[in-house]
N, C-alpha and C positions, 0 to 999 in steps of 0.2 A: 258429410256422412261419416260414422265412426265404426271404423273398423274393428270386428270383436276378434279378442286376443285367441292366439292361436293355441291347439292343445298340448301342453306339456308332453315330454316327449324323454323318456331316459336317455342315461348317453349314448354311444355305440356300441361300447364292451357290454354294457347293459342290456343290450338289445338282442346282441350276440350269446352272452349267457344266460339269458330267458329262453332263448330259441333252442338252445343245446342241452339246458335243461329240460327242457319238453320235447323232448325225443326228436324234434322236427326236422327235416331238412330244409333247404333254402327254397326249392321246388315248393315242398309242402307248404311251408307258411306265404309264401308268394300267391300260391292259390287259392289261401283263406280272405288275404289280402283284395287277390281281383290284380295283379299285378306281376310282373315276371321276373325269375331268379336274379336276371340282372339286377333289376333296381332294388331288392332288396338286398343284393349283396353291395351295392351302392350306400346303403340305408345304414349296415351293418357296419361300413369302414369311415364312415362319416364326411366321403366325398360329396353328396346330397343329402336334402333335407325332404322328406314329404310334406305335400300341402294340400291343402281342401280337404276333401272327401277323404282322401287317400290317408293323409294325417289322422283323419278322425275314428279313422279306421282298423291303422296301423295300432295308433295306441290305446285302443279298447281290447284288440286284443293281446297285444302286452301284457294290459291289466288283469285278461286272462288268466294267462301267463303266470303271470306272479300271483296271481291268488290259488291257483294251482300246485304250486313250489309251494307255496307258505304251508297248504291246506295238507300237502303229505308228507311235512316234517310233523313228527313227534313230539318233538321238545325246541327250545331255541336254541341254536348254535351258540355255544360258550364263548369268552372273551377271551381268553387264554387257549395254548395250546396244546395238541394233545402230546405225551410224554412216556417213555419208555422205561427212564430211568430214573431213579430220586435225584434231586439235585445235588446230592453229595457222592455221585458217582463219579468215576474219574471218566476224563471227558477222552481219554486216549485207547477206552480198552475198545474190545469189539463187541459193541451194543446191539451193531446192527450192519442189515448186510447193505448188498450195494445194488440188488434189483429183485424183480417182481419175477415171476412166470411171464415168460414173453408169451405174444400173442401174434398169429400170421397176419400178414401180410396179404389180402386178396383183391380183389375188385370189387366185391359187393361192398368192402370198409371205403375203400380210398375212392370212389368211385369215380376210380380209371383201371384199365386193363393191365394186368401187371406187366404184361409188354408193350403200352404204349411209349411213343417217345417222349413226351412231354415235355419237349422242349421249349413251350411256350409257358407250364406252367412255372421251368425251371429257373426262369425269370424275374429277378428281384423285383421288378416293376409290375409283374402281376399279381406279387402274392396280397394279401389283404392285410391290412393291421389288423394281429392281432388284439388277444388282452395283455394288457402290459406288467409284467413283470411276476406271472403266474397267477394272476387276479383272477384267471376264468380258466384254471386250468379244474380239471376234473375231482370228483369228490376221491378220487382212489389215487391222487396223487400226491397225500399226505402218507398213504402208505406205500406210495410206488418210491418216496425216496429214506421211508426211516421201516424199511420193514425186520422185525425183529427175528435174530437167530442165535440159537446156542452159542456160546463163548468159545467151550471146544471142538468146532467142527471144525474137521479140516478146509484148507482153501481150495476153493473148486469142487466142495461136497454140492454145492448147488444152495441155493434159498429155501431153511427151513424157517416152518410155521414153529415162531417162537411163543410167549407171553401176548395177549393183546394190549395194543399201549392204554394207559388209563388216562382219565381228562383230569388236569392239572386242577386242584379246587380253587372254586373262585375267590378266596381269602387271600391267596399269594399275593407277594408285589410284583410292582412289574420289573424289580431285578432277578427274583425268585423265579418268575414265568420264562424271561431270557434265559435264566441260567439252564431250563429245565430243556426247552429250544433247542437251544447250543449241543447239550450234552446228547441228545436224543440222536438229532443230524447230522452234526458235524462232522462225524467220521465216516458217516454215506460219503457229503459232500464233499468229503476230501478226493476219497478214491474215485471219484466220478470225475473231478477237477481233472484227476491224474491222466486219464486217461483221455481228455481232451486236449491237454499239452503235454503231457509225458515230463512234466519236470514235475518232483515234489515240495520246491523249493515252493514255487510258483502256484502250486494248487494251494496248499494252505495260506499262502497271503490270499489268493482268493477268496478263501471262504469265508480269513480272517476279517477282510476288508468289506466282504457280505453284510457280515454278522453285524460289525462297526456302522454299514447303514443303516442296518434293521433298529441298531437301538438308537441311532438320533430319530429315528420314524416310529418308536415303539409302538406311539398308540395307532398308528395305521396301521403296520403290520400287525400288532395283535388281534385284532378286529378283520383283518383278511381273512375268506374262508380258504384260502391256504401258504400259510405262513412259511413253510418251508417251502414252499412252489415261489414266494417273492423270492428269499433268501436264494436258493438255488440260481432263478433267473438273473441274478444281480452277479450272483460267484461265476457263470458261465459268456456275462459280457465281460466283467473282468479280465477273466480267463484270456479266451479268444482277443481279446483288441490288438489290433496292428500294430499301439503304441510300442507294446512288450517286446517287440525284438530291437528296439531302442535302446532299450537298458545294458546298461554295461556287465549289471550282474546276470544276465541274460543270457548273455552272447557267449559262454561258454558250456559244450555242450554237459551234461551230466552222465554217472555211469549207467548204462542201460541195466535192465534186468538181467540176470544171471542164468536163467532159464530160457535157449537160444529159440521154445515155440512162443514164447512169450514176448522177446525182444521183435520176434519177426511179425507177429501180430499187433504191437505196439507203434512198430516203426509203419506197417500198412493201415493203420489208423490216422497217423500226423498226416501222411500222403492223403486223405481225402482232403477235401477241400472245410472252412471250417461249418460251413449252414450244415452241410449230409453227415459231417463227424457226430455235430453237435443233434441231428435228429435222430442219429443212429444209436447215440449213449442214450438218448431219454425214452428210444420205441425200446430198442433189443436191451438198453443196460438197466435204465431205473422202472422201466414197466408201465410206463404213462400210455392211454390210447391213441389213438392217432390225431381227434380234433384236441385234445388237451395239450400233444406234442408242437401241432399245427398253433395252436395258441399260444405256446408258451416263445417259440420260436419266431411269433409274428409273419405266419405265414397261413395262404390259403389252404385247406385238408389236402386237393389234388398236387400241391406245390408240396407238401410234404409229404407226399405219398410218392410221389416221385424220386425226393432226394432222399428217401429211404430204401428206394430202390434201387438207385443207382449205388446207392453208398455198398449193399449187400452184394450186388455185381461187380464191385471192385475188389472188395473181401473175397468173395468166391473166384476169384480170376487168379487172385496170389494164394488163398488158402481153398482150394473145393471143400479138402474137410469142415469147413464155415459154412458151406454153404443153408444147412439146417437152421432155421432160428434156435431151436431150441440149443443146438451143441452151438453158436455164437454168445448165446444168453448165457450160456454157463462158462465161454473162454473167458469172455469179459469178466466175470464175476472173477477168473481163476486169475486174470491176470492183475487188477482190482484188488485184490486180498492178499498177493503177496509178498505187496511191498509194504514197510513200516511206516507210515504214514503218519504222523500225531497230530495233534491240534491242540492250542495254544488252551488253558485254562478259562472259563467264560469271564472271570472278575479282569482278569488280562486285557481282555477284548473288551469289557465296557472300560474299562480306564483308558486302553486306549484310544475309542471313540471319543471317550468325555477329550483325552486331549489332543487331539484333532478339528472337535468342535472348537475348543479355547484357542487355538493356533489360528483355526479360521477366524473367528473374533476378532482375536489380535488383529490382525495382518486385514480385516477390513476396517479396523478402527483407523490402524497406521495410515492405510492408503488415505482413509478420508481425512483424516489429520495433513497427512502429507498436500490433500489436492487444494485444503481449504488455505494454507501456507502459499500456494503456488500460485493460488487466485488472489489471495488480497495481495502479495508481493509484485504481484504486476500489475493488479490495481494504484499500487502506489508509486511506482515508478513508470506507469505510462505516461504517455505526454498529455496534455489534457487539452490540445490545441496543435494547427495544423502548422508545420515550419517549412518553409519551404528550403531545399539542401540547394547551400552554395556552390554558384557555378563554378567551375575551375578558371583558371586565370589566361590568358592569352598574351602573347607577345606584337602591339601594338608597332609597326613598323613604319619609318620617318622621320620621327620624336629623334630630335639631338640628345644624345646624352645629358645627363646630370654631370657637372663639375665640381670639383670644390671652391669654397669662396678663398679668394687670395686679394691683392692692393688693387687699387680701383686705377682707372690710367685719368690722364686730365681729361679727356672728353668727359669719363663718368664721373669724375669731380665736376667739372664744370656744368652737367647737367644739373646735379644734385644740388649745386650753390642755386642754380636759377631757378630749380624747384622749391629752392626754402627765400628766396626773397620773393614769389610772386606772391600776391594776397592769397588767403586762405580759403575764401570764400567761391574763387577762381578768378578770372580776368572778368574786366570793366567791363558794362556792358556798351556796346556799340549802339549810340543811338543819331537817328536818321537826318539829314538837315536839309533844308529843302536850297535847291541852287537857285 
């Protein structure tokens, strides 16, 4: 009997950004389903697979789904991305700010109680994969991290509504579209860096070293629908990695900020821990919602609703005047803005990619040169048959020594005479006679 092939089925992040697209919750689509939150947040992290009925079910309405999302876009999302600045802007002025209008924090969003404990959700082993590398982060978080403001605002005026960014035209190349990328973000990125390690040294090799993946991946990240949401999520594992206090250039601390409310809210920043720092810049500093936060972070909504809670509890405990989203949204910004921050020129950062990528070349060519060298060289000096290793020697004991030969005496002469006159052939034979 032949078993008929089973229904095609998008990935997980896929399934995840269809559902989040279409308002739903996990509740809600579970019950269109015929099945409970669990398994479709099962379904969602791509611990299981649905089958039978359930499969067939699951992905029809998917297909929903997406004909739905398709059906209430206007136009089709462009290949390039969207842009603030011409590309002959310098990439170091201040283009743009460093976050959105925050937005509270309640129960009805995170749906958990702002005073639960959530100790279970605060566990790395509960939270869900998210989408990886800002793939499914939300449509407003191309503006939650490049949103534009006056050149001459003071720092800490708060995030004005600048220029809207324009869509890069589709004739550019894809140096042209990076460079525009670069110039647009960058200096978000920077100050966002900053304030997740508090070194500036350290923030822009992050963002530099972002940027430098985004162009060996040009044509995936161009094609994400949010390009700066990879870029970001790539600059912020940089960032944070445990490797970093490894480094020797590291290991020395650098001068804090000059402004002692700043220094003190910088240094209660490094103290949180890095998942609740890092959920806390993207809710209260770059403006993201909370399941785009929760996504981008690779974490369940209730797991980052949590660690945004606590992180604000922590702030509030060394600063109360924090305690306000809004007055945190705008200390960040203040502390964010006034440090000199620069970033490296975009042709910079593809040269330096390009040699990067040619080092790794190299250096995979060497090894495989080197492994094929290592292989035939002992191909040709192995043994090509089994030897067995010689025993060691032993001291046989009772054997008279060995002499030297010296004059023979007359018994051994007289032997030797009687040995060379008998026949050669030995003695006679003795034959029998009868008596």
């Amino acid at each position: 009997m032949t078993r008929s092939p089973a229904t095609p089925l998008p990935p997980p992040k896929a399934r995840r950004r269809l559902r989040e697209n279409a308002a739903l919750t996990q509740a809600q689509l579970a019950a269109r389903v015929g099945v409970t939150h669990e398994t479709v947040r099962a379904w969602e992290s791509g611990r299981t697979t649905p089958r039978g009925r359930k499969r067939e079910a699951y992905a029809k309405l998917l297909t929903t789904l997406a004909e739905e999302a398709a059906s209430r876009q206007a136009e089709p999302v462009p290949v390039v991305v969207a842009v603030g600045a011409g590309p002959g802007a310098p990439a170091d002025e201040a283009t743009d700010s460093l976050v959105l209008p925050a937005k509270p924090l309640d129960g009805r969003e995170s749906g958990i109680e702002p005073g639960a404990s959530g100790a279970g959700a605060e566990a790395e082993s509960g939270a869900e994969p998210g989408a990886g590398a800002g793939a499914a982060s939300g449509p407003g978080a191309v503006s939650g991290a490049g949103a534009v403001s006056d050149a001459g605002t003071e720092p800490g005026a708060g995030p004005l509504s600048g220029p809207e960014p324009g869509l890069a035209p589709l004739g550019m190349t894809p140096a042209q579209a990076f460079d525009a990328l670069y110039e647009f973000s960058a200096p978000a990125l920077v100050r966002q860096a900053y304030l997740l390690t508090g070194r500036r040294e350290l923030a822009r090799e992050s963002v530099e070293r972002a940027f430098q993946s985004a162009w060996e991946r040009w044509p995936e990240v161009a094609r994400d629908r949010d390009p700066v949401g990879w870029v970001r999520a790539t600059a912020y594992e940089y960032a944070l990695s445990p490797w970093q206090r490894f480094r020797l250039r590291h290991r020395h601390p650098e001068p804090p900020p000059a402004d002692p409310g700043d220094r003190t809210l910088l240094n209660t920043l490094l103290r949180l821990p890095p998942p609740r720092r890092r959920t806390l810049v993207l809710y209260d500093g770059v403006g993201l919602g909370l399941p785009e936060t929760a996504a981008e972070t690779e974490a369940s909504t209730p797991t980052a609703a949590n660690r945004l809670l606590r992180a604000r509890e922590a702030l509030a405990d060394r600063l109360p005047e924090l305690a306000d989203p809004q007055v945190l949204h705008r200390r960040l910004a203040e502390v964010a803005s006034a440090e000199r921050l620069r970033a490296a020129r975009p042709p910079t950062v593809r040269r330096g990619s390009e040699r990067r990528a040619r080092y790794r070349t190299r250096a995979a060519i060497a090894f495989t040169v080197a492994l094929i060298g290592t292989t035939a060289l002992t191909l040709r000096t192995a043994p090509t048959h089994y030897e067995p290793p010689v025993s060691p020697g032993e001291t046989v004991r009772g054997v008279p020594p060995r002499v030297a030969p010296g004059a023979l005496s007359d018994e051994q002469l007289e032997l030797r005479q009687k040995l060379r006159d008998q026949l050669q052939h030995g003695p006679e034979r003795l034959t029998p006679r009868l008596d």
